[in-house]
C-alpha positions, 0 to 999 in steps of 0.5 A: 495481279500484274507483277510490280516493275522490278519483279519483271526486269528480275524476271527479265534478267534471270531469263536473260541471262540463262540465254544469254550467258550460253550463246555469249561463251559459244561466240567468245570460244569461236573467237579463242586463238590457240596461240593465245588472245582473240582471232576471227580465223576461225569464222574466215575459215568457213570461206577458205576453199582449202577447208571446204572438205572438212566443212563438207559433211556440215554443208550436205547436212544443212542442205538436208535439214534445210529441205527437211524443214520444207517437207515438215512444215508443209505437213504441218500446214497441209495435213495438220491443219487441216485435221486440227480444223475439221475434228474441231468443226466435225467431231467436237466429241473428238477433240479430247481424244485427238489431243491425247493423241496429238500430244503423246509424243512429246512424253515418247523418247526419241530413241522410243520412237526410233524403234518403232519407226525403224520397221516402217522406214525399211518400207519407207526405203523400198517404196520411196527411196532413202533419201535424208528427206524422208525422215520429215514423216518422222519429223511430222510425229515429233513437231505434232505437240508443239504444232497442235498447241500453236494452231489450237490457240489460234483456233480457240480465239475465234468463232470458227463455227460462225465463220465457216457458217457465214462463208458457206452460206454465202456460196463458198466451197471447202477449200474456199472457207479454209484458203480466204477465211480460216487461214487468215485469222489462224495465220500467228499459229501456223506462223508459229508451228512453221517456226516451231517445226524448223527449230526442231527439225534444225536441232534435231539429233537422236532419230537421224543418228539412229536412222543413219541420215546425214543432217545438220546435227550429225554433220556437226559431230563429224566435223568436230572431230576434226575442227572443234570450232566449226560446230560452234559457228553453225549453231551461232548461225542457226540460232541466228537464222531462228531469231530472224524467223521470230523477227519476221513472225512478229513482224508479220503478226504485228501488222495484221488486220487483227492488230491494227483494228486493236491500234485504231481502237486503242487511239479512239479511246485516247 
């Protein structure tokens, strides 16, 4: 049963509100003029070259976060998917084992993992470098869950058995079946594990700290020891630059084939 109207504008404003209340007193803070009364001095101050090395260590963390974004969704989209697909075609008997597996480090802590890893990045270090851009395969753990979930839903609303069958039987390779037919019909959940690995890859903390890597996050902490009103901005920045993301999905989603065969049909009915 639907709830009634008003449980859902209640539901709405609670919700609201929680969001809302947080992110309205961050932008009302970044506004305060320590004199006294409001100033956008603080938002002009981002592009004043004299303030340019203070904001210098939030600059090179973005840079880092940016490409470590990059790296991370592209082992979402390149080695995740991909698994997700063949142990759902191949080994079925699998699927329950591969979801405990794939799940685990959501119930694992950060600072859990980073003992674990810190082992395996010492080799990480001699063998590739220590650049920030490594920390993507610790990324890639941490995202899994929410990815898994992402692309499973997508993979359990269609028949994939049926269509991977039909395309190979009309002559179509692996790569075929997966780039023209799979990757269309799985594209709102791979859209949103990318958006899911760059929200967490942008919020991230505990595991670049740990691991002595300069992200967004830890630039933050250097900076606000010296302007306590930057960090505010660049997570208003970054909340924003999410939401355009969520924007763009539904955007996306909206139009695709999916949609617009459910609009043709809806106004046939009427």
């Amino acid at each position: 049963m639907a709830p009634a109207r008003l449980t859902r504008w209640i539901i709405g404003v609670v919700v609201g509100g929680a969001f809302l209340v947080p992110l309205v007193g961050t932008f009302l803070y970044t506004l305060r003029d320590p004199a006294g009364g409001v100033t956008l001095a603080h938002w002009a101050s981002l592009f004043d070259p004299a303030h340019a090395a203070t904001l210098r260590p939030i600059l090179l963390g973005l840079g880092n976060s940016l490409i470590l974004a990059l790296v991370t969704v592209a082992i979402v989209l390149v080695v995740v998917t991909p698994t997700i697909i063949l142990v759902n075609l191949r080994f079925p008997a699998l699927r329950r084992a591969f979801e405990f597996v794939a799940l685990l480090p959501i119930s694992i802590p950060a600072i859990v993992l980073v003992v674990g890893l810190a082992p395996i990045y010492l080799q990480i270090g001699r063998a590739l470098g220590t650049g920030a851009w490594t920390l993507a395969f610790a990324y890639g753990i941490t995202v899994l869950p929410f990815a898994y979930r992402a692309i499973q839903a997508s993979l359990d609303a269609i028949d994939l058995r049926t269509l991977t069958e039909a395309a190979r039987s009309l002559g179509a390779g692996w790569p075929d079946v997966v780039r023209r037919v799979l990757v269309p019909n799985l594209r709102q959940g791979l859209m949103a594990a990318s958006l899911i690995s760059v929200a967490v890859v942008l919020g991230e903390f505990t595991i670049a700290s740990l691991l002595n890597k300069q992200v967004l996050q830890t630039g933050m902490v250097v900076v606000q020891k010296q302007d306590a009103f930057a960090p505010a901005i660049f997570t208003l920045l970054s909340l924003a630059f999410v939401f355009v993301l969520l924007l763009i999905i539904g955007s996306v989603n909206t139009g695709s084939p999916g949609a617009r065969v459910r609009k043709n049909t809806t106004r046939k009915a009427s």
